[in-house]
FILOBA-157697 format. One record per residue: residue number from 1; residue in three letters; x, y, z of N, C-alpha, C in turn. Coordinates in pm, whole numbers. Each point is the difference from the previous one (the first is absolute). Layout:
BEGIN
VOTOR num residuo    n_u    n_v    n_w   ca_u   ca_v   ca_w    c_u    c_v    c_w
VOTOR NUM     ALA      X      Y      Z      X      Y      Z      X      Y      Z
...
END
This chain:
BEGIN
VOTOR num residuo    n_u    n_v    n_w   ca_u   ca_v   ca_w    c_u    c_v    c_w
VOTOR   1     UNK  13033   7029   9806     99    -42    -98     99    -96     65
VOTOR   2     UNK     -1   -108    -59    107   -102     70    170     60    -31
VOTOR   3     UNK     72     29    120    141     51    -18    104    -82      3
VOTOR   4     UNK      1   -130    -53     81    -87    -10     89     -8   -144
VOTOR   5     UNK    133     22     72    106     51   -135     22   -162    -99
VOTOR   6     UNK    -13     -3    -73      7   -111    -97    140    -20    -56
VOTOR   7     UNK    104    -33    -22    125     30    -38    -45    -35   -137
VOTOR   8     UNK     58     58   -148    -12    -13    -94   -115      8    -65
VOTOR   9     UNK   -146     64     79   -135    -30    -74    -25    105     41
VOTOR  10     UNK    -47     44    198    -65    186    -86    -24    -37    238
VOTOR  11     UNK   -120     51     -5    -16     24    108   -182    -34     48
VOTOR  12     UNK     -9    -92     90   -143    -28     22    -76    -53   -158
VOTOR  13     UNK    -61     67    -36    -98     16   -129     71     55   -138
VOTOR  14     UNK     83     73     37     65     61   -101    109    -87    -43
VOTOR  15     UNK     16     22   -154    128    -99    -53     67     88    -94
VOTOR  16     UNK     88    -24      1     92     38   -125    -13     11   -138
VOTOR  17     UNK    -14     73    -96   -101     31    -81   -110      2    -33
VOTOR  18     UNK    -72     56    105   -117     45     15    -36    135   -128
VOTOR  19     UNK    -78     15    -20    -66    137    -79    -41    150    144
VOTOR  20     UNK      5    106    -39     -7     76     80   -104     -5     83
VOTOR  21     UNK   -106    -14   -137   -172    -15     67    -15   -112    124
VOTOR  22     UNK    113   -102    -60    -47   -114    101     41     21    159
VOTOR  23     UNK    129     69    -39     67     54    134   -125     92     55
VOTOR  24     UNK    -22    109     -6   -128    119     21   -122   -122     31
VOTOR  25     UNK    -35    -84    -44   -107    -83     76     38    -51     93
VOTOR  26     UNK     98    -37      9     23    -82    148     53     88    118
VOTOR  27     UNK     44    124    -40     93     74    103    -78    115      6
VOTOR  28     UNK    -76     69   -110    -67    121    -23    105    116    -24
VOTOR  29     UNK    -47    139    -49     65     41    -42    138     75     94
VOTOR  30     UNK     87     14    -59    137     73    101    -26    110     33
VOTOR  31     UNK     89     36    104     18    165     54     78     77    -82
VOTOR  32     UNK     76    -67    -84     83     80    -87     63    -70   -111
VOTOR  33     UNK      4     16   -110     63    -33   -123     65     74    -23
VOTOR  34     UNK    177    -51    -20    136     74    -35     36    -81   -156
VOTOR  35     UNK     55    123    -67     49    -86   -114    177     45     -2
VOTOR  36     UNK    101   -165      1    133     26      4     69    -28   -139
VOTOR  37     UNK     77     22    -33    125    -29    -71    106    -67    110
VOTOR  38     UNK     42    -91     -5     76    -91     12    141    -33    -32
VOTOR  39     UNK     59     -7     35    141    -65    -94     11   -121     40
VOTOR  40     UNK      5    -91    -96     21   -133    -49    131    -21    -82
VOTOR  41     UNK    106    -63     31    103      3    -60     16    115    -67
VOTOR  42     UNK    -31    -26   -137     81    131   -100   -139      9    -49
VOTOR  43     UNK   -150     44     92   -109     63    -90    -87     13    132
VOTOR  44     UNK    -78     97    -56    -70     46     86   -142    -58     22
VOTOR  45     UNK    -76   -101     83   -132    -27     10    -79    117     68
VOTOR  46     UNK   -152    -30    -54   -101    103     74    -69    -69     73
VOTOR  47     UNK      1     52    124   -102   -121     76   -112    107     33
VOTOR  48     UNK   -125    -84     27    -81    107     82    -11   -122    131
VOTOR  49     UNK    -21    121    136     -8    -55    129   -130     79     78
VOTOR  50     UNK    -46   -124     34   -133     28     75     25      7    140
VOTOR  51     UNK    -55     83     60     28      5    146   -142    -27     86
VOTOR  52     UNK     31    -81    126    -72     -3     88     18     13     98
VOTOR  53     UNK    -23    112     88     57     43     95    -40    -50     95
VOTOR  54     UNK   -106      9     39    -71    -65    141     83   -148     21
VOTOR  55     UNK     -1   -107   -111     34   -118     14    162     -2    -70
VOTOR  56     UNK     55    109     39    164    -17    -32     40    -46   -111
VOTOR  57     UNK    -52    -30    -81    -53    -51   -108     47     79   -151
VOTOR  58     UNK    120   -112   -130      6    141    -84     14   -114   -163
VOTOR  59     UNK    -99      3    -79      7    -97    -86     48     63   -148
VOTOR  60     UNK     82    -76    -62     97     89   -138    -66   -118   -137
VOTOR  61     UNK      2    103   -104    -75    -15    -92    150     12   -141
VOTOR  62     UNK     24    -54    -34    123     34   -126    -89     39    -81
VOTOR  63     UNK      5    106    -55    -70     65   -126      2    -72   -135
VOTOR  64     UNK    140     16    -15     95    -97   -152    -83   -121    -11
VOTOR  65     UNK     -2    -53     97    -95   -196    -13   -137    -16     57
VOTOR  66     UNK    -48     31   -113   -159    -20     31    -39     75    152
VOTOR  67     UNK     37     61     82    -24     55     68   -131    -86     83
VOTOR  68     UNK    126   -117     69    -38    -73    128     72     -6     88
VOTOR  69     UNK    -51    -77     99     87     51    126     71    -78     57
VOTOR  70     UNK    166     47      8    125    -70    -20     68     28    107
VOTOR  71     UNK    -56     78    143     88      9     83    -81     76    144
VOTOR  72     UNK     12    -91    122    -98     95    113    105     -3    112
VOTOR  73     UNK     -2     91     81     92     63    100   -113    -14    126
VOTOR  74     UNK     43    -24    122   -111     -9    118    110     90     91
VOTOR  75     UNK    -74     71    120     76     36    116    -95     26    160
VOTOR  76     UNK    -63   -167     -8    -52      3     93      8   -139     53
VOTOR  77     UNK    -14    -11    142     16    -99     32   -116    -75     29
VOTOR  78     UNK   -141     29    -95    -98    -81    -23     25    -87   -108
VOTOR  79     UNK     95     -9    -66     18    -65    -87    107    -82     32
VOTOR  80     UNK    -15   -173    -62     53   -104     33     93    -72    -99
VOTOR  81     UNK     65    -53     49     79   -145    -93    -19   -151     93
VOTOR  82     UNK    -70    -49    -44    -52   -123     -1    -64     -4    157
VOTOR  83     UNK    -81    110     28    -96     42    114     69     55    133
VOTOR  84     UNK    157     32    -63     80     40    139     12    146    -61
VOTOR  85     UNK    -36     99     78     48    154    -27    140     21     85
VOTOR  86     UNK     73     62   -107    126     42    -55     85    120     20
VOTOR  87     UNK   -137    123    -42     64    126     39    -22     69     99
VOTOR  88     UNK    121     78      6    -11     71    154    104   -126     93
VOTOR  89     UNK     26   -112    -76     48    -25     86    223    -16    -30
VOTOR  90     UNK     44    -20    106    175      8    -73     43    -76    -52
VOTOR  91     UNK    149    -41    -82     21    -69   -102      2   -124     68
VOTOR  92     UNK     92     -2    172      1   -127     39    -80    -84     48
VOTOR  93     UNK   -147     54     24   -121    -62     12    -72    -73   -115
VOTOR  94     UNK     34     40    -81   -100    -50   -160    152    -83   -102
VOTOR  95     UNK    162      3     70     64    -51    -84    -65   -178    -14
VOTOR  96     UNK    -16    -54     98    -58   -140    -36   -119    -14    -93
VOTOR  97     UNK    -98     73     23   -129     -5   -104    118     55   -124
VOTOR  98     UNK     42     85    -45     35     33   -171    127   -113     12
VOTOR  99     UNK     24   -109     59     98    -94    -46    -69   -103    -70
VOTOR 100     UNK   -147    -40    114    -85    -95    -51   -109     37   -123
VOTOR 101     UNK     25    110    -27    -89     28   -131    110    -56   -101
VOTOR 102     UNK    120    -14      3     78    -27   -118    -15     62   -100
VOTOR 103     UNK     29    141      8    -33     70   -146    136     -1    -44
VOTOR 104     UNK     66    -44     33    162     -7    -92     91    140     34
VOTOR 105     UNK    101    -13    -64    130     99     62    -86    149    -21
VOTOR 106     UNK     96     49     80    -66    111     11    152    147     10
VOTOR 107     UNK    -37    100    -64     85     88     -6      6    113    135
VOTOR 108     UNK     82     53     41    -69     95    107     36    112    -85
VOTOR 109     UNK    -80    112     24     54    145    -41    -36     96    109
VOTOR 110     UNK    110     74     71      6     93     78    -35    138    -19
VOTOR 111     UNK    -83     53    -46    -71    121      3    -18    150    146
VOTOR 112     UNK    111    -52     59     -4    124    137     23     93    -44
VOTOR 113     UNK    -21     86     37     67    173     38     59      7    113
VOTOR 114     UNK    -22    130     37     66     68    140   -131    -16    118
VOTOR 115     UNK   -131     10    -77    -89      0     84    -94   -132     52
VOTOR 116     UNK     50   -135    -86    -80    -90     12     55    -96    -81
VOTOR 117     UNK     13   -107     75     67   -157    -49   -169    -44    -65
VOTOR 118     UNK     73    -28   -151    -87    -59   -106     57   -119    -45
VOTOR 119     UNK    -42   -111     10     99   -156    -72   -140    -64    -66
VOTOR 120     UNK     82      7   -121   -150   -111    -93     35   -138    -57
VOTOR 121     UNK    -51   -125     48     24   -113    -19    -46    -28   -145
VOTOR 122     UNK     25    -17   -135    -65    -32    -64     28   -166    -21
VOTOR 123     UNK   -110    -63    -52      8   -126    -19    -41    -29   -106
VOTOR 124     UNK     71      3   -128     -9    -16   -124    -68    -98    -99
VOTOR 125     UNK     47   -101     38    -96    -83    -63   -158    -35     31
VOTOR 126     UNK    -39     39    116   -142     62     50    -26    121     11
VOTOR 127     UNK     71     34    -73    -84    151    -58    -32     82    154
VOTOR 128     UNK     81      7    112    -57     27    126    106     92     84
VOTOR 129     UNK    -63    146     14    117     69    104    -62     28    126
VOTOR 130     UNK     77     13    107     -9      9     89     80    144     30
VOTOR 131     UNK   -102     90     91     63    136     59     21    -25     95
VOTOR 132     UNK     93     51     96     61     25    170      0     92      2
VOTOR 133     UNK    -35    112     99     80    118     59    -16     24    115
VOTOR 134     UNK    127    -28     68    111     20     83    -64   -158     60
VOTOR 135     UNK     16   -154   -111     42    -60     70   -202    -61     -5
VOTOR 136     UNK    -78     48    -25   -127    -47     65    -59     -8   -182
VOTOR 137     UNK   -116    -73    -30    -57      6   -134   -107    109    -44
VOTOR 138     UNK     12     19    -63    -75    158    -12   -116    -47   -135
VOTOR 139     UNK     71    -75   -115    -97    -11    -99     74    -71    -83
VOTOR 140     UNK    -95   -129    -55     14    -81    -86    -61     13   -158
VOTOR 141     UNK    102    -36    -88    -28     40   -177     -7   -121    -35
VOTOR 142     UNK    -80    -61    -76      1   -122    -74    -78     -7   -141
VOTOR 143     UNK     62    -84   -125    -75    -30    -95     14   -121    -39
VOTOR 144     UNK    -93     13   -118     17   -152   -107    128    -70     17
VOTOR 145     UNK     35   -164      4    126    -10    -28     30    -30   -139
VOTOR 146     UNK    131     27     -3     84     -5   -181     59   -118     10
VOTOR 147     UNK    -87    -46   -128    120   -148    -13     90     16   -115
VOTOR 148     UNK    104     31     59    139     32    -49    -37    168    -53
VOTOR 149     UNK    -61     48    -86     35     72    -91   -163     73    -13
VOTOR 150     UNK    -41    118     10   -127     52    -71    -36    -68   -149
VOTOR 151     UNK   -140    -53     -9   -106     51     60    -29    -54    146
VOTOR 152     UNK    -87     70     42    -32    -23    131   -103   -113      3
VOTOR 153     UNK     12    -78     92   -138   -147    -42    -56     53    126
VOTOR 154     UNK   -127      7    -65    -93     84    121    -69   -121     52
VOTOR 155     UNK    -37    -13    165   -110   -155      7   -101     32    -29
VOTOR 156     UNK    -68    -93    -15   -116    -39    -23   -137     47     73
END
């Protein structure tokens, strides 16, 4: 499976509104299917999430919309952005690569406890977060991008 993160389209082979089946042909089937409720502003989405464990691997399905696939999470450092792997490694090593991707401003949100520094970069208008903990990348979330406003323009 080619593990090259696509910003705004999907990953290797896989794209962003894909059909389930199509996902299951190219990836085969998961180790586990979870079904969530969500909070989304003021409503609740259902997602279902496919898991792949061996390949760190976790692909989300929105139920509500045709039930394609709108969002994949990685946490391995076989997987790339533009053939340079990413995770595992710390924020100040990879800050030049996420400057030159230009995914636009980006929010931080601090998520620690007592037991573990959590900081999540999100980058909004590329649909793209970034996990740290304590400081190193642990796992990347990305989907479709929104132009301006849902619906989602899925590529091609």
């Amino acid at each position: 499976m080619n593990m090259e993160i696509k910003v705004g389209i999907g990953l290797g082979d896989i794209t962003f509104g894909s059909s389930k089946s199509n996902v299951k042909n190219i990836i085969g089937e998961p180790d586990e299917i979870e079904k969530l409720d969500v909070p989304v502003d003021d409503e609740e989405i259902l997602l279902e999430q496919w898991h792949y464990d061996d390949m760190e691997l976790s692909v989300s399905f929105e139920l509500d919309d045709n039930e394609v696939l709108d969002t994949i999470a990685v946490s391995s450092s076989d997987y790339t952005i533009n053939g340079i792997s990413i995770i595992g490694k710390n924020i100040n090593e990879i800050n030049d690569l996420l400057i030159s991707l230009q995914l636009g401003t980006f929010e931080k949100e601090d998520l620690s406890d007592e037991e573990e520094k959590t900081i999540v970069f999100r980058f909004i208008e590329n649909n793209m977060n970034f996990w740290f903990e304590d400081d190193i990348l642990s796992e990347i979330q990305w989907g479709p991008v929104f132009l301006n406003e849902p619906p989602v323009i899925f590529p091609n």
